[in-house]
C-alpha positions as a Markdown table, in Angstrom:
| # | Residue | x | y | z |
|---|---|---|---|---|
| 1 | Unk | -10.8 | 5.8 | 61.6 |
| 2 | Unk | -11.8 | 4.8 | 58.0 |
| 3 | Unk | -14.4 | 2.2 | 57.0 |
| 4 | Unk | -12.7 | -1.6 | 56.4 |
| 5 | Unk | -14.7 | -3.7 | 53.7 |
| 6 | Unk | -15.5 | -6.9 | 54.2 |
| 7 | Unk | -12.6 | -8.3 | 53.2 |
| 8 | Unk | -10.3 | -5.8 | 55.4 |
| 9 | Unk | -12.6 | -6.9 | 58.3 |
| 10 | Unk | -12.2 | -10.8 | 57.8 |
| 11 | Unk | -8.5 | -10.1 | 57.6 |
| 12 | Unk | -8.3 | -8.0 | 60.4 |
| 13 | Unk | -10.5 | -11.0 | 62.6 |
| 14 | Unk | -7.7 | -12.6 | 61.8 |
| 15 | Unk | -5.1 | -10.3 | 62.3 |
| 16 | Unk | -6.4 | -10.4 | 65.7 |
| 17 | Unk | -6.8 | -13.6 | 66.5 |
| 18 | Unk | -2.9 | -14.7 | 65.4 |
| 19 | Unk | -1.4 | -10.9 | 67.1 |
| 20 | Unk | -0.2 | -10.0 | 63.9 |
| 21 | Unk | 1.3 | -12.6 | 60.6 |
| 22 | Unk | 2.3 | -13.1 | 57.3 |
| 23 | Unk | -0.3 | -13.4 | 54.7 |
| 24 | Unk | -0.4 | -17.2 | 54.0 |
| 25 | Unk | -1.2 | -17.6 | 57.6 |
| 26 | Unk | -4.1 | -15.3 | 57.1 |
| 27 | Unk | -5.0 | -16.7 | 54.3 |
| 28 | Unk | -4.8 | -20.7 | 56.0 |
| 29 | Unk | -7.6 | -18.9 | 58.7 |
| 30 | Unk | -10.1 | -17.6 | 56.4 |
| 31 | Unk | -12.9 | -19.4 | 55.6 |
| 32 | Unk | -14.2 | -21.1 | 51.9 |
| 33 | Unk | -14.1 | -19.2 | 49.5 |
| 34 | Unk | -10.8 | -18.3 | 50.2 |
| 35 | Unk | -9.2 | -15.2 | 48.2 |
| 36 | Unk | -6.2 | -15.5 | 45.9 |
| 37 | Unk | -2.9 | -15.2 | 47.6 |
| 38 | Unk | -2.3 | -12.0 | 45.9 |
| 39 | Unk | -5.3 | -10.1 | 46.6 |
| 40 | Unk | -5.3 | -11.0 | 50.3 |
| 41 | Unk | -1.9 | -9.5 | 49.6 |
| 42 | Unk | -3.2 | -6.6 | 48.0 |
| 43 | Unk | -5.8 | -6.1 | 50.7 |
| 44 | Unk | -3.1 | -6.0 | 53.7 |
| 45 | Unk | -1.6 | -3.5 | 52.5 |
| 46 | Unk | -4.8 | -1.3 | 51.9 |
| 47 | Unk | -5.5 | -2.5 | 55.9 |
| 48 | Unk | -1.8 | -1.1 | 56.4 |
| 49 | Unk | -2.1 | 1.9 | 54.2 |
| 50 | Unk | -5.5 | 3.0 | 56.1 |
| 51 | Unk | -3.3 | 2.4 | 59.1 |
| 52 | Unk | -4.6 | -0.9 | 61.1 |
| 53 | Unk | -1.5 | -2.5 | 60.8 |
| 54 | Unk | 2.3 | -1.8 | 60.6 |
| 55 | Unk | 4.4 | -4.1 | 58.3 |
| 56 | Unk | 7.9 | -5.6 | 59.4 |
| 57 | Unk | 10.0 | -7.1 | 56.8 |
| 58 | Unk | 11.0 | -10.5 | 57.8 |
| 59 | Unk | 13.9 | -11.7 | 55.0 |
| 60 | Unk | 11.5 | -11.8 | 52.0 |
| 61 | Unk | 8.2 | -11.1 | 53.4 |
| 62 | Unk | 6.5 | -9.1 | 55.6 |
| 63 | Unk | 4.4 | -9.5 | 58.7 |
| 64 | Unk | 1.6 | -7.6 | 59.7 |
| 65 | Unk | 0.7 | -6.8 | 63.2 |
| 66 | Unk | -2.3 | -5.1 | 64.3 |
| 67 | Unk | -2.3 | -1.3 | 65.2 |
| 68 | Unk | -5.7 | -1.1 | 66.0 |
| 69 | Unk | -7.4 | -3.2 | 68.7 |
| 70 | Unk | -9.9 | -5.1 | 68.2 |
| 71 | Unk | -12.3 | -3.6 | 70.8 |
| 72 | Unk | -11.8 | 0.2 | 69.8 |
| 73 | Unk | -12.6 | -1.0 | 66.2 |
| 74 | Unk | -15.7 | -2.5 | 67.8 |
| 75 | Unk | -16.6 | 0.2 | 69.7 |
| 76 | Unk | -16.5 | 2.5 | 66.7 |
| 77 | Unk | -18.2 | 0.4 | 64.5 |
| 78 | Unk | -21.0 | 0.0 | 66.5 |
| 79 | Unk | -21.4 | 3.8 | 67.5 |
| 80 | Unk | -21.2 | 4.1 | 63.4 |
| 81 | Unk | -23.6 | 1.4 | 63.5 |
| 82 | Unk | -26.2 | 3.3 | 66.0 |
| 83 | Unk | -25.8 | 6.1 | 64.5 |
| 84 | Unk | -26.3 | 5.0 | 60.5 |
| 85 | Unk | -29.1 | 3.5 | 61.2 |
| 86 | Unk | -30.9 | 3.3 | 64.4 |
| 87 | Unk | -30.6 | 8.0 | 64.2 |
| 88 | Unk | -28.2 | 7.4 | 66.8 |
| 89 | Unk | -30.6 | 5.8 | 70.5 |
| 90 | Unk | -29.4 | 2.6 | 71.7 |
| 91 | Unk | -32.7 | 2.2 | 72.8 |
| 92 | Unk | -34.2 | 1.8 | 69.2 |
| 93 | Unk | -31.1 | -0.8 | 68.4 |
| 94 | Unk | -33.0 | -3.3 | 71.7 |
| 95 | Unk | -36.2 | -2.3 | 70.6 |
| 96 | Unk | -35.0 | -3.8 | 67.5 |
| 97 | Unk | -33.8 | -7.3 | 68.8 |
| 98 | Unk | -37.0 | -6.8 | 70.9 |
| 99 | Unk | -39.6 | -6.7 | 68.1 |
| 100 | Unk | -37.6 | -8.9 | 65.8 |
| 101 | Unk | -37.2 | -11.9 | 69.1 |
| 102 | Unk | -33.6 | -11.2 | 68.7 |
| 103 | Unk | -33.3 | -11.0 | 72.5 |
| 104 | Unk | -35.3 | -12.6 | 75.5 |
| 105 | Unk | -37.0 | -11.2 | 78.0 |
| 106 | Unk | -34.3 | -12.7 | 80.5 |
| 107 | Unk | -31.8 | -11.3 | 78.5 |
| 108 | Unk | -33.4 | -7.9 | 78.7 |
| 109 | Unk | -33.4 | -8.4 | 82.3 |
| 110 | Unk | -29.6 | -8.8 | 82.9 |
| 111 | Unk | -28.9 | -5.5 | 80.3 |
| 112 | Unk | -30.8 | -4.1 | 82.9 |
| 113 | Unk | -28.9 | -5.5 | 85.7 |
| 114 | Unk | -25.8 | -4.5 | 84.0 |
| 115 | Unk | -26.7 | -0.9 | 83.2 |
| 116 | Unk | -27.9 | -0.7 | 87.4 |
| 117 | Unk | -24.4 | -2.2 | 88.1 |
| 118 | Unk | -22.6 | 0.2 | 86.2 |
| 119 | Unk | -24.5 | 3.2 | 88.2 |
| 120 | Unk | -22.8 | 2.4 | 91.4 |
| 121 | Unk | -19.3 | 1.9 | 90.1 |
């Protein structure tokens, strides 16, 4: 799965958020500064030609509809993400938060709970 830039990812939030549409109602969702028409446009189709989304023409237009979801793109981000820059241990990613009071000790507490939970499934 390729990389998106910043401006593939705010169109792909989007993208999401609507199931799939036309560029003007992407555009109408993203926020101040918003980018000219055409290069939202132009960026679409880089989204479609890295294959994220599939385009169906619709009379004159086209409308875009997510091929990726949104949690696998999360889910490979943040492994990216872990592995970039945190040499690839979760554990220095809470440290992290921990160090930087990202994250409360309550909060630790229920990461714990979950990771216990998830044991006995």
């Amino acid at each position: 799965m390729e990389r998106l830039t910043q401006p593939e990812e705010e169109a792909m939030q989007v993208l999401w958020q609507l199931d799939g549409g036309f560029v003007k109602e992407v555009l109408e969702r993203l926020p101040e500064p918003q980018p000219p028409y055409t290069t939202l446009a132009s960026t679409i189709r880089n989204l479609e030609r890295k294959g994220y989304v599939r385009a169906e023409k619709l009379g004159n237009s086209y409308r875009y509809a997510p091929l990726v979801r949104n949690e696998e793109y999360r889910r490979r981000f943040m492994s990216n993400f872990v592995s970039d820059y945190f040499r690839n241990s979760y554990k220095e990613v809470v440290s992290f938060f921990a160090k930087e009071q990202k994250i409360s000790a309550d909060e630790l507490q229920e990461i714990i709970r979950m990771i216990e939970d998830g044991k006995r499934d």
